[in-house]
PDB file with SEQRES, HELIX, SHEET and CRYST1 records, atoms N, CA, C and O in Angstrom:
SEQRES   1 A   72  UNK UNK UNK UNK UNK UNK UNK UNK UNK UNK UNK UNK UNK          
SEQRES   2 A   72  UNK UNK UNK UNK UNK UNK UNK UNK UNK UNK UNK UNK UNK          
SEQRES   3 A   72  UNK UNK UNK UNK UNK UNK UNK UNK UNK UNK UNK UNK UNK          
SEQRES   4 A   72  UNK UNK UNK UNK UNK UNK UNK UNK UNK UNK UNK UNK UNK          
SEQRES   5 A   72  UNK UNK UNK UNK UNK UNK UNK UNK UNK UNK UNK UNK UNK          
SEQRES   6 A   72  UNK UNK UNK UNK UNK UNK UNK                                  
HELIX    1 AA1 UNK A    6  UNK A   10  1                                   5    
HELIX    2 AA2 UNK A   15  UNK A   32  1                                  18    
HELIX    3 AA3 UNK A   35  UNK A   40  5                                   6    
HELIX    4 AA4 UNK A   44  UNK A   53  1                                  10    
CRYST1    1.000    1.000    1.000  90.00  90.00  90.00 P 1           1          
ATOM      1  N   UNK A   1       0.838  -1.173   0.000  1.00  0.00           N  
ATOM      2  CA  UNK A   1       0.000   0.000   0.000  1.00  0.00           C  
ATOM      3  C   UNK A   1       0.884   1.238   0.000  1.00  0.00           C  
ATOM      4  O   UNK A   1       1.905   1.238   0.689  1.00  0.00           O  
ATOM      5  N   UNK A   2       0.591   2.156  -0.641  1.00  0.00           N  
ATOM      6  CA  UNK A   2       1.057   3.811  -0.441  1.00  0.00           C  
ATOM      7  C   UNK A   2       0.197   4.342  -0.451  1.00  0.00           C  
ATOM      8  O   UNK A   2      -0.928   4.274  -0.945  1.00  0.00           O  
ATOM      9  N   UNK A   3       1.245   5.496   0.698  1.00  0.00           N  
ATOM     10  CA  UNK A   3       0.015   6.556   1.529  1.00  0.00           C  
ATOM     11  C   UNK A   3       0.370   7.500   0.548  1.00  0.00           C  
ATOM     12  O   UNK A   3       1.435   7.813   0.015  1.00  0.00           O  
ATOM     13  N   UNK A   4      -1.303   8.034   0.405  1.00  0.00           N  
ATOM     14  CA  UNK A   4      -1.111   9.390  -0.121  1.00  0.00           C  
ATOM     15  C   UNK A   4      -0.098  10.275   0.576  1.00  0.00           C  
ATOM     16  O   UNK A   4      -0.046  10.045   1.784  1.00  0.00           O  
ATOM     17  N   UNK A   5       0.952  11.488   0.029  1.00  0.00           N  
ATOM     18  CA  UNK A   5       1.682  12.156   0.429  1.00  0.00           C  
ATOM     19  C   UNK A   5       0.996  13.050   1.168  1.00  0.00           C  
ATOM     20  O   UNK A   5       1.697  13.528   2.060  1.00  0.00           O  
ATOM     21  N   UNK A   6      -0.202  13.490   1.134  1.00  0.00           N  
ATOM     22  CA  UNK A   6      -0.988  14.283   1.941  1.00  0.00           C  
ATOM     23  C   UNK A   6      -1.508  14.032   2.996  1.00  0.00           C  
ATOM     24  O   UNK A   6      -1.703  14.947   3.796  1.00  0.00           O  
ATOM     25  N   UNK A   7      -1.900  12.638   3.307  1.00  0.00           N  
ATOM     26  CA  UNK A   7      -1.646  12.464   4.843  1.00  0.00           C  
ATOM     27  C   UNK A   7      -0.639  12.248   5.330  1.00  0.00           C  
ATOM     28  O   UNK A   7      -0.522  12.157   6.552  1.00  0.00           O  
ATOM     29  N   UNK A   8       0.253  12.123   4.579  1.00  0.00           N  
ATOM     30  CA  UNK A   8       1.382  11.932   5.129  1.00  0.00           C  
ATOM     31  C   UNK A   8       2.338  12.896   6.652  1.00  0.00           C  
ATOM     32  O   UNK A   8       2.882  12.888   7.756  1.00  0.00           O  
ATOM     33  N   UNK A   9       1.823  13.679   5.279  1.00  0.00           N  
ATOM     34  CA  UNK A   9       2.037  15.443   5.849  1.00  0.00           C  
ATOM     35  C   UNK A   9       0.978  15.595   6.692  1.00  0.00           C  
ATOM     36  O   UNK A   9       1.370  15.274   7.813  1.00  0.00           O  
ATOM     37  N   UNK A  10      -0.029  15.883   6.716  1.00  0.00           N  
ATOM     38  CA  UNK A  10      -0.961  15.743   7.737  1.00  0.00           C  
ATOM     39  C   UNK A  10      -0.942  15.343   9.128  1.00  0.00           C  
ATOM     40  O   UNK A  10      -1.555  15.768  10.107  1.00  0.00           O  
ATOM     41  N   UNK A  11       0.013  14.314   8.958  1.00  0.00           N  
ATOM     42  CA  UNK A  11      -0.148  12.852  10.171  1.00  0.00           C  
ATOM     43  C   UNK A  11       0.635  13.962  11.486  1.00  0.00           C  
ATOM     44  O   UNK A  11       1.674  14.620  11.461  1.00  0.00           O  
ATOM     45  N   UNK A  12      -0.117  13.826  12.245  1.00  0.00           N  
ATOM     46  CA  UNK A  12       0.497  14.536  13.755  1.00  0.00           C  
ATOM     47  C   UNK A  12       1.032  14.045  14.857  1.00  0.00           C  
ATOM     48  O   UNK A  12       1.540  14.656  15.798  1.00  0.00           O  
ATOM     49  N   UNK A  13       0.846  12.546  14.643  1.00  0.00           N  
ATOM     50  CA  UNK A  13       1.854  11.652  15.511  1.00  0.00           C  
ATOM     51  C   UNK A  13       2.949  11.555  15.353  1.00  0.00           C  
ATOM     52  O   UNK A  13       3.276  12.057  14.277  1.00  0.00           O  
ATOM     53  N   UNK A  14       4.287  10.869  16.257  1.00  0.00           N  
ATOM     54  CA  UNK A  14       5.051  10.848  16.328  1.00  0.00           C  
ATOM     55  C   UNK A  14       5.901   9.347  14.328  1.00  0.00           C  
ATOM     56  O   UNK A  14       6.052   8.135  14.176  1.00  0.00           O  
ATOM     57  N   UNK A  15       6.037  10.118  13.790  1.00  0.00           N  
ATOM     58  CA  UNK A  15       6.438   9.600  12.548  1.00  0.00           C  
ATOM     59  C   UNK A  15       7.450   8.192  13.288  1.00  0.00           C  
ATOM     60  O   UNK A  15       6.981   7.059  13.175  1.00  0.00           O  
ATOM     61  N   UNK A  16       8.959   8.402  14.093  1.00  0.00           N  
ATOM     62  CA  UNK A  16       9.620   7.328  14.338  1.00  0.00           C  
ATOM     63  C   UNK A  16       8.923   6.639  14.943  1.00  0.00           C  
ATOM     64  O   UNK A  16       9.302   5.472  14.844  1.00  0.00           O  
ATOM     65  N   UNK A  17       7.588   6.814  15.879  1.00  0.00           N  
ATOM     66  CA  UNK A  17       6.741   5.906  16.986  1.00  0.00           C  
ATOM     67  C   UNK A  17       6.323   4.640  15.797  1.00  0.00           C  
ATOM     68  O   UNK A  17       6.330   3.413  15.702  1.00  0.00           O  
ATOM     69  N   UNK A  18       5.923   6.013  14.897  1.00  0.00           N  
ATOM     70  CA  UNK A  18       5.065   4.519  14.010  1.00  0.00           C  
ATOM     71  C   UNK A  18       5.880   3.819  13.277  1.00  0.00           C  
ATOM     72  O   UNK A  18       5.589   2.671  12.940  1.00  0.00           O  
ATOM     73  N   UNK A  19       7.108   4.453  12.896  1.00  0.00           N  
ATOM     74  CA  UNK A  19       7.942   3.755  12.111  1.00  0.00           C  
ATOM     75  C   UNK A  19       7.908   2.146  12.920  1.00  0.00           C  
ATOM     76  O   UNK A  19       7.480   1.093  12.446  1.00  0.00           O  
ATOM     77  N   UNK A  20       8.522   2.393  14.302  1.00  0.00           N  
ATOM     78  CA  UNK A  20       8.838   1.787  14.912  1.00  0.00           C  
ATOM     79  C   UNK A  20       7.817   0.477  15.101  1.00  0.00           C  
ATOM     80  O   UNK A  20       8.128  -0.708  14.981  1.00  0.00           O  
ATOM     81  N   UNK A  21       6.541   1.019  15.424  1.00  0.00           N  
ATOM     82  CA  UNK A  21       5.797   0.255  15.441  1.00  0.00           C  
ATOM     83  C   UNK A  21       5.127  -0.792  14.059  1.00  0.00           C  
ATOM     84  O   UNK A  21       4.548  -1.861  14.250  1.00  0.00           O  
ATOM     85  N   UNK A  22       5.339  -0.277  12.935  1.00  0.00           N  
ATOM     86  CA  UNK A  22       5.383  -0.652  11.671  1.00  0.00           C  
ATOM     87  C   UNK A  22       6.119  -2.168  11.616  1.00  0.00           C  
ATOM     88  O   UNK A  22       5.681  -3.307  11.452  1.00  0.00           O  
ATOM     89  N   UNK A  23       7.389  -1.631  11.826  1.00  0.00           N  
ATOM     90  CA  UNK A  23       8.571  -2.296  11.887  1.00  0.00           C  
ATOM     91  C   UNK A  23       8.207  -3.425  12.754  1.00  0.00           C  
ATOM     92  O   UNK A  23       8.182  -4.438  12.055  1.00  0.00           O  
ATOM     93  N   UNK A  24       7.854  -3.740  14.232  1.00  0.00           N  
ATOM     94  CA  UNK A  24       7.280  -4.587  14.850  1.00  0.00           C  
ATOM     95  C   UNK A  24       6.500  -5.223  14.561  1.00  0.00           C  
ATOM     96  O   UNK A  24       6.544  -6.421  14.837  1.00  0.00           O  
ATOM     97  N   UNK A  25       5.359  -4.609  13.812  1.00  0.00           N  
ATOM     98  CA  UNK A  25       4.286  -5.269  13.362  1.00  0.00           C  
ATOM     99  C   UNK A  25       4.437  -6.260  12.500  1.00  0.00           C  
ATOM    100  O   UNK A  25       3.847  -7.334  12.385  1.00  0.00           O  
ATOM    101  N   UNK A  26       5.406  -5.707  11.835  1.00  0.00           N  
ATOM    102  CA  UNK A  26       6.233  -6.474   9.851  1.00  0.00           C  
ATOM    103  C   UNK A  26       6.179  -7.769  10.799  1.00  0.00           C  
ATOM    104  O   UNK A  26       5.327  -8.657  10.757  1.00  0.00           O  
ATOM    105  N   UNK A  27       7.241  -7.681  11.633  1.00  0.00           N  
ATOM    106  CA  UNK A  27       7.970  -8.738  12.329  1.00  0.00           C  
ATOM    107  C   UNK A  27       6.925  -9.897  12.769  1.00  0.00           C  
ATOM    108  O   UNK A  27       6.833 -11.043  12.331  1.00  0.00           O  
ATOM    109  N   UNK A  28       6.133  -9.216  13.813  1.00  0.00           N  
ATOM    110  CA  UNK A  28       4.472 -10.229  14.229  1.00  0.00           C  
ATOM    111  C   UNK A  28       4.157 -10.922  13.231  1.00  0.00           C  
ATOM    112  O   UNK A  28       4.410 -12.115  13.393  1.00  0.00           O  
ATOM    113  N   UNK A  29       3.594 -10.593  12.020  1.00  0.00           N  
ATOM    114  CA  UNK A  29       2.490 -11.186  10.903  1.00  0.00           C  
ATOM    115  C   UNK A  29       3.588 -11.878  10.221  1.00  0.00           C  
ATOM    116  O   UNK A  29       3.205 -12.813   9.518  1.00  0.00           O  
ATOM    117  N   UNK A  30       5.052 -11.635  10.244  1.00  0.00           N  
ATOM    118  CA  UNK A  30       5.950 -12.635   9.560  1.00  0.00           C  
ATOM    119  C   UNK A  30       6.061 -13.839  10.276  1.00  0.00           C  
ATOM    120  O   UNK A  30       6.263 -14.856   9.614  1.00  0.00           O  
ATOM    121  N   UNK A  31       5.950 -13.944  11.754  1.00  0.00           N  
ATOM    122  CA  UNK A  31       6.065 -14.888  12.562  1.00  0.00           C  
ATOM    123  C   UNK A  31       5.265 -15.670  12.424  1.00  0.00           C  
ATOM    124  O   UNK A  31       5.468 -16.872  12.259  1.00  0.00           O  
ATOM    125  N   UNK A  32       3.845 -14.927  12.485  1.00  0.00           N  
ATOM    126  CA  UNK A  32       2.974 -15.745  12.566  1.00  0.00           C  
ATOM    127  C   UNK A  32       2.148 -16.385  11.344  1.00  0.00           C  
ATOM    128  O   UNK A  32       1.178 -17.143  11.357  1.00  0.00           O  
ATOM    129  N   UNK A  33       2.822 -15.854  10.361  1.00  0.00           N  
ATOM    130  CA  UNK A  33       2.087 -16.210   9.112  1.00  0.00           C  
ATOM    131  C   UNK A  33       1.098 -15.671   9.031  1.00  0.00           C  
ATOM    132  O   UNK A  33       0.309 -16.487   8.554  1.00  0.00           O  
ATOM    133  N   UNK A  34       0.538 -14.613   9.233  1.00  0.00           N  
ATOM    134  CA  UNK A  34      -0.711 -14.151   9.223  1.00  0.00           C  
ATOM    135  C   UNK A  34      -1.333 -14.385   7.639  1.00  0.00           C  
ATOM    136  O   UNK A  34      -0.586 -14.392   6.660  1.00  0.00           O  
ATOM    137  N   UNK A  35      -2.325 -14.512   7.574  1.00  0.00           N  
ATOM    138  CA  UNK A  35      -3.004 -14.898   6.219  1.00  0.00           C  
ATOM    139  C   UNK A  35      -3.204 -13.265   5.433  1.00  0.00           C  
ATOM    140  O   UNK A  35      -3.243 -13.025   4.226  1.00  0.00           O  
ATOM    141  N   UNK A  36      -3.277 -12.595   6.242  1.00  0.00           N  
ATOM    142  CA  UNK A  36      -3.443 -11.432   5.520  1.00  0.00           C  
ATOM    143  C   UNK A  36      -2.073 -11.055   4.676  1.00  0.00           C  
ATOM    144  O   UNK A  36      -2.315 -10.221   3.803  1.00  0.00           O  
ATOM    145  N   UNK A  37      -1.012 -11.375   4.718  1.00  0.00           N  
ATOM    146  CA  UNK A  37      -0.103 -11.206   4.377  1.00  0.00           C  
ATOM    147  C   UNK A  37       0.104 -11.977   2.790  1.00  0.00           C  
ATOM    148  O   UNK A  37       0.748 -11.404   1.911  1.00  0.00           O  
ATOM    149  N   UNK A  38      -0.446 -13.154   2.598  1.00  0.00           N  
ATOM    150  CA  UNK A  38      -0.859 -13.586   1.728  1.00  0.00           C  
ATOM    151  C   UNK A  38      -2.150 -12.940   0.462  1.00  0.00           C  
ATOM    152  O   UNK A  38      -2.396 -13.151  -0.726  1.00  0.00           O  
ATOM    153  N   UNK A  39      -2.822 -11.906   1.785  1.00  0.00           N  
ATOM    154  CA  UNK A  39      -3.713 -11.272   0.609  1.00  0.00           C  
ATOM    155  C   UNK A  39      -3.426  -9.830   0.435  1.00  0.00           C  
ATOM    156  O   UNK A  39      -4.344  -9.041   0.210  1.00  0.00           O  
ATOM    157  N   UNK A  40      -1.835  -9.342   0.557  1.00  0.00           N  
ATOM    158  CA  UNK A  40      -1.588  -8.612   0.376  1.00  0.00           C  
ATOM    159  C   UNK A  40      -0.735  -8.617  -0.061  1.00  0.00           C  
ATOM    160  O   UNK A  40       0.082  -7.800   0.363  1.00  0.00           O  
ATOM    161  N   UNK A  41      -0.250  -9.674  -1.388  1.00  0.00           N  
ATOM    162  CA  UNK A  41       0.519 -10.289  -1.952  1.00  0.00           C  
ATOM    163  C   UNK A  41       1.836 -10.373  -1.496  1.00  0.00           C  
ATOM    164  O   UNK A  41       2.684 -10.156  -2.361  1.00  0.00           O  
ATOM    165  N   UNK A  42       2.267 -10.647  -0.292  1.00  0.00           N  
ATOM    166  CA  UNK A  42       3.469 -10.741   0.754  1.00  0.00           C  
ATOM    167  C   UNK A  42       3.611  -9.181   1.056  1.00  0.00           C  
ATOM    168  O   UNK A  42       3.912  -9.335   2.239  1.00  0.00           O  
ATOM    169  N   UNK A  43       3.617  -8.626   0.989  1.00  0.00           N  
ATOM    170  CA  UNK A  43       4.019  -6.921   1.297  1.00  0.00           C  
ATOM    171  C   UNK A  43       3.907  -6.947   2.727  1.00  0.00           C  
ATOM    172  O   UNK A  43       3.228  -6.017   3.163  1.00  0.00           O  
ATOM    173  N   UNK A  44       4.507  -7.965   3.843  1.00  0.00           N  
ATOM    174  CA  UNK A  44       4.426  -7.670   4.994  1.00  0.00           C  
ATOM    175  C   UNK A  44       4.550  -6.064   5.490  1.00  0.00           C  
ATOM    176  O   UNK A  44       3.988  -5.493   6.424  1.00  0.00           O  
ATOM    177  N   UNK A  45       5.204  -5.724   4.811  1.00  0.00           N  
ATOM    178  CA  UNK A  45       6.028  -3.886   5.743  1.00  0.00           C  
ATOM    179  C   UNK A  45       4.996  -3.581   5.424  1.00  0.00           C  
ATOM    180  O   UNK A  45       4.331  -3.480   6.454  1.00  0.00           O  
ATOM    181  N   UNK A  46       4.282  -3.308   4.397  1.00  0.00           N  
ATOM    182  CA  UNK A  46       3.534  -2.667   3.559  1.00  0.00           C  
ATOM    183  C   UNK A  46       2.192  -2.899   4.634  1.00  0.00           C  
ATOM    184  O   UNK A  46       1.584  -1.966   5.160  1.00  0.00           O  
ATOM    185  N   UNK A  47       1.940  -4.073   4.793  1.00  0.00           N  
ATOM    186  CA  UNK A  47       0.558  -4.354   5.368  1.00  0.00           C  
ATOM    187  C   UNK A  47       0.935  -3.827   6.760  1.00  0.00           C  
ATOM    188  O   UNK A  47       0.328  -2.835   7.166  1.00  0.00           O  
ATOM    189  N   UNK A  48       1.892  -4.400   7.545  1.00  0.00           N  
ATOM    190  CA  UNK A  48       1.924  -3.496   8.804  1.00  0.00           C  
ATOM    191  C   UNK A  48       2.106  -2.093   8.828  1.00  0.00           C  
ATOM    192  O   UNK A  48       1.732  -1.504   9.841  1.00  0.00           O  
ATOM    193  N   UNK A  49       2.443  -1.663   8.209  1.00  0.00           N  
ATOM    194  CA  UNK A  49       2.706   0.445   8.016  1.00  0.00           C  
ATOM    195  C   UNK A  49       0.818   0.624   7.922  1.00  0.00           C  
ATOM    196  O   UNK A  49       0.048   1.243   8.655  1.00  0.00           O  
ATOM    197  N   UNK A  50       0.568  -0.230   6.673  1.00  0.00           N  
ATOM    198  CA  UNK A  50      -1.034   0.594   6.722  1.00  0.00           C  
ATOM    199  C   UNK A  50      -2.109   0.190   8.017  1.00  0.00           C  
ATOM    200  O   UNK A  50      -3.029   0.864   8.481  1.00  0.00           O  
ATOM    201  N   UNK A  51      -1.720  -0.896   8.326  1.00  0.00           N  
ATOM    202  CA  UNK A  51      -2.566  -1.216  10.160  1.00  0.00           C  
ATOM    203  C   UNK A  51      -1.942  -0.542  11.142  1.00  0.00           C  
ATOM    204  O   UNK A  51      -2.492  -0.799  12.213  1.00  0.00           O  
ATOM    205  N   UNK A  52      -0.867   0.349  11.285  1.00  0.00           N  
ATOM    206  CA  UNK A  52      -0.548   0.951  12.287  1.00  0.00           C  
ATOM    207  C   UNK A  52      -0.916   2.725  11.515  1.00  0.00           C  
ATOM    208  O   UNK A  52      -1.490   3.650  12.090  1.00  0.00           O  
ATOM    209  N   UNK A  53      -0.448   2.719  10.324  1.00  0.00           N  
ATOM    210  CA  UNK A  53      -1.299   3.992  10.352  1.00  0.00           C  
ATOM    211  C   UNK A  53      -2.721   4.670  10.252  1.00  0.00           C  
ATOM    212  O   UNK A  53      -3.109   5.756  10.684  1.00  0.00           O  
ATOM    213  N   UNK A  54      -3.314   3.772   9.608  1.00  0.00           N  
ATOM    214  CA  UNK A  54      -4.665   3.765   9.923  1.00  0.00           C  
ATOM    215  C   UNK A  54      -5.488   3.514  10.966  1.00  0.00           C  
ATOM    216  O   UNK A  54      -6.619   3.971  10.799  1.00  0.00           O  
ATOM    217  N   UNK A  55      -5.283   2.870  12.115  1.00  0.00           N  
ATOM    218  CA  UNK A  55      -5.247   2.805  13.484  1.00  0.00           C  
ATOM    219  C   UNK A  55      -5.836   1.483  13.374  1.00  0.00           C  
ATOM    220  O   UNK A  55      -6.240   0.954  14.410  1.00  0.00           O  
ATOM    221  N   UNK A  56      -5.949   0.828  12.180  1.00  0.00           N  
ATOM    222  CA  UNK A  56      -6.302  -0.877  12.502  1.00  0.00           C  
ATOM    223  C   UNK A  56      -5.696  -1.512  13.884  1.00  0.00           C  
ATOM    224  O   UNK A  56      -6.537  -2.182  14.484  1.00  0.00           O  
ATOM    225  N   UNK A  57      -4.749  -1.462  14.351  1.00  0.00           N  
ATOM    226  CA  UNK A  57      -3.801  -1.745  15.513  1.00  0.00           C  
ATOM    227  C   UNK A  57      -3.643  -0.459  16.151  1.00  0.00           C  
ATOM    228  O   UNK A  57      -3.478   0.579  15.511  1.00  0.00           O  
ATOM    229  N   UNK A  58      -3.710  -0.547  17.788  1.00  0.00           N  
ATOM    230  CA  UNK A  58      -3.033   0.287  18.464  1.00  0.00           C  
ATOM    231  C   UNK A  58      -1.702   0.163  19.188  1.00  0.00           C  
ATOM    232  O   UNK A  58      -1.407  -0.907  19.720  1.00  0.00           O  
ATOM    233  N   UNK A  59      -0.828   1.284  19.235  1.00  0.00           N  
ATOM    234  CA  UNK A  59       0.669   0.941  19.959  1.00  0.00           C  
ATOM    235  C   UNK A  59       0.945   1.649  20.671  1.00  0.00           C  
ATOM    236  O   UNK A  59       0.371   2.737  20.638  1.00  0.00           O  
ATOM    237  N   UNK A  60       1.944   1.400  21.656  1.00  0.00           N  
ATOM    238  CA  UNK A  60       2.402   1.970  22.766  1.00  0.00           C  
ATOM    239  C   UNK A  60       3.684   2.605  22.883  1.00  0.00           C  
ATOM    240  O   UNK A  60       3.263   3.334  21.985  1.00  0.00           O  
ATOM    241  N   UNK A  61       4.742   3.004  23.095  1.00  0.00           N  
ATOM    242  CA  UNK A  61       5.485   3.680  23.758  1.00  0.00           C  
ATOM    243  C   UNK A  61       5.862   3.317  24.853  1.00  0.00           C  
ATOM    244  O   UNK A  61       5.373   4.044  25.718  1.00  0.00           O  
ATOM    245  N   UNK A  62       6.791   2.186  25.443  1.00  0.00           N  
ATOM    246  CA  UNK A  62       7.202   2.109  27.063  1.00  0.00           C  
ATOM    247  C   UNK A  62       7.759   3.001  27.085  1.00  0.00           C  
ATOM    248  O   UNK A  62       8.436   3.160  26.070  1.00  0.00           O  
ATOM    249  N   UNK A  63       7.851   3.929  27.967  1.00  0.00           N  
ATOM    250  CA  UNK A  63       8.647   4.898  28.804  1.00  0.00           C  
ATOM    251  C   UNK A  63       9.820   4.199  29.113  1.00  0.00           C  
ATOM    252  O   UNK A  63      10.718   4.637  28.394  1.00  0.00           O  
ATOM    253  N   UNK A  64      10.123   3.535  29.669  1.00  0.00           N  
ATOM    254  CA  UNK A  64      10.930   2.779  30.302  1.00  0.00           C  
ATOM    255  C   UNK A  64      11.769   2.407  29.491  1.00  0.00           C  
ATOM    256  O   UNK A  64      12.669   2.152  30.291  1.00  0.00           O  
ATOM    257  N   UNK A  65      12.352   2.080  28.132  1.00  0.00           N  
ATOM    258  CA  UNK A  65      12.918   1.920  27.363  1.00  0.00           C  
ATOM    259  C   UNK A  65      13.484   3.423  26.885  1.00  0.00           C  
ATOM    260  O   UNK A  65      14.279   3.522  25.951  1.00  0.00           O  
ATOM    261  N   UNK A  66      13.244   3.981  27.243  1.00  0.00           N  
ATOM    262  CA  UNK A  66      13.153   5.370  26.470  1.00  0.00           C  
ATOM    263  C   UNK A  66      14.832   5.862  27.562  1.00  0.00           C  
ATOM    264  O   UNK A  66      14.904   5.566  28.755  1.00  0.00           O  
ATOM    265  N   UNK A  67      15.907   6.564  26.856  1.00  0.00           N  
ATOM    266  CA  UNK A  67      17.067   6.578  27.546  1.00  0.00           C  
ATOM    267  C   UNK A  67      16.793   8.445  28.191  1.00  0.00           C  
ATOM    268  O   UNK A  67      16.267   9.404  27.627  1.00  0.00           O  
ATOM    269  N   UNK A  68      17.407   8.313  29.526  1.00  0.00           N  
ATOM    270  CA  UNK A  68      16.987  10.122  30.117  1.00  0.00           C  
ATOM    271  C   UNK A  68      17.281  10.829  29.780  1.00  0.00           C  
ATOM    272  O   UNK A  68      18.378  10.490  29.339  1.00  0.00           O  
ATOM    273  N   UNK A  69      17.117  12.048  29.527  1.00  0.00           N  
ATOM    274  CA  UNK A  69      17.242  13.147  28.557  1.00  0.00           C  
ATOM    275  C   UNK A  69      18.766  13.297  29.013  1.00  0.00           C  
ATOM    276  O   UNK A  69      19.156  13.115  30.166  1.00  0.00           O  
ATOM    277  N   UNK A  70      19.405  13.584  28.146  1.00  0.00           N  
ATOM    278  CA  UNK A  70      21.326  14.221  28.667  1.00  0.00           C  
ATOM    279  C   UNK A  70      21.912  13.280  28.736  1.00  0.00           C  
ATOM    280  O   UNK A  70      23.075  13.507  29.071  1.00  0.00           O  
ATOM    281  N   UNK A  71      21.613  11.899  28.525  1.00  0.00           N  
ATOM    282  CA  UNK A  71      21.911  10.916  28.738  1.00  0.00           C  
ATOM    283  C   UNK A  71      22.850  10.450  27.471  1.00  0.00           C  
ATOM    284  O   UNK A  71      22.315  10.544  26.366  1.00  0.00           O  
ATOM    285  N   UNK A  72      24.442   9.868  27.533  1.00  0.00           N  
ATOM    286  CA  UNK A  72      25.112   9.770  26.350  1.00  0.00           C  
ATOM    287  C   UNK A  72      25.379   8.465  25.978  1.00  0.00           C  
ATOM    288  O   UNK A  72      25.979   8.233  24.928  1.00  0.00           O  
TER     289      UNK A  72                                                      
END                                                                             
């Protein structure tokens, strides 16, 4: 799938959050074989980018992973 460039621009969330979460997602539906992946003619990245940006899936942010500000 490709996103129109205009939501792209639009989008007001954090762009690396979703990257990130994209990226995870790829990973899930590869594991698991998800069938949808099959009807999205393998385009795993592809299918997870558009379920995390479209809000098909929701994601999180641990804090806790996150390194303290000033921190080198």
């Amino acid at each position: 799938m490709i996103f129109p460039l205009e939501s792209l621009i639009e989008y007001e969330q954090n762009m690396y959050a979703v990257t990130c979460a994209a990226s995870r997602r790829a990973y899930q539906l590869s594991m698991l074989q998800d069938q949808q992946i099959e009807e999205s003619n393998g385009k795993v990245v592809s299918l997870a980018a558009s379920q995390v940006f479209t809000g098909e899936i929701e994601f999180r942010i641990d804090q806790s992973d996150l390194p303290e500000p000033g921190a080198e």
